[in-house]
C-alpha positions in Angstrom: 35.0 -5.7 40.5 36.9 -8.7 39.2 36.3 -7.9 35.6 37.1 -4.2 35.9 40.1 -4.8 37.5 40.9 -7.1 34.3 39.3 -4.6 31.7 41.8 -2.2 33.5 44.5 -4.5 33.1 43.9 -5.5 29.2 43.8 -1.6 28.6 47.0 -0.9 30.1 49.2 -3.4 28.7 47.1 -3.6 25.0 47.0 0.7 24.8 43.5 0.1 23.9 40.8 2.2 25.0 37.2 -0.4 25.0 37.8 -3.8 25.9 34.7 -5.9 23.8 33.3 -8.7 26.3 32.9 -12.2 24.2 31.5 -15.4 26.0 33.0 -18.7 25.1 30.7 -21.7 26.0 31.7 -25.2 25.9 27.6 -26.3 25.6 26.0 -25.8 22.3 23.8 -22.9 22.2 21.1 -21.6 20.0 21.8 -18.2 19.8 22.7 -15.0 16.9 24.5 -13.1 18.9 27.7 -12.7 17.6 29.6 -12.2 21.5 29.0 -15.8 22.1 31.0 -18.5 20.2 30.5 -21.9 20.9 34.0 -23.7 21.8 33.6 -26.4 18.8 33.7 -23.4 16.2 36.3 -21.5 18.1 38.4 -21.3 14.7 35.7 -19.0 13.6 36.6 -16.3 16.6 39.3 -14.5 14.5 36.8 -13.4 11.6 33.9 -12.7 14.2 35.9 -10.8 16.3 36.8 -8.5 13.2 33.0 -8.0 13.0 32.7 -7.2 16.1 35.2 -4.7 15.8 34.7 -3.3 12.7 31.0 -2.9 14.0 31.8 -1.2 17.2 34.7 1.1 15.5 31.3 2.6 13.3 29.1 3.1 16.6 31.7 5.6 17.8 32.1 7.6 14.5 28.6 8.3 14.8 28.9 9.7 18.0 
């Protein structure tokens, strides 16, 4: 309920419609899903998060 509440929230004051879930971990992790970003490479968040994005943007044209 927590997270909706905040999804909710980010929506309202961003005027977006989807709010994209990312995990930031301070442990390295073995891992290739793009969603989770180790802290020690969090410089890299900006262009993954453009992926992310520019990935989700084509799943809704399709649909």
């Amino acid at each position: 309920m927590k997270e909706r509440n905040r999804e909710h929230l980010l929506r309202m004051k961003l005027g977006v419609g989807l709010v994209q879930h990312i995990l930031i971990s301070r442990f390295p992790m073995v891992t290739d899903n793009r969603r989770i970003v180790v802290f020690s490479r969090i410089t890299e968040f900006s262009v993954q998060a453009d992926v992310i994005l520019a990935a989700s943007e084509g799943e809704f044209t399709h649909v």
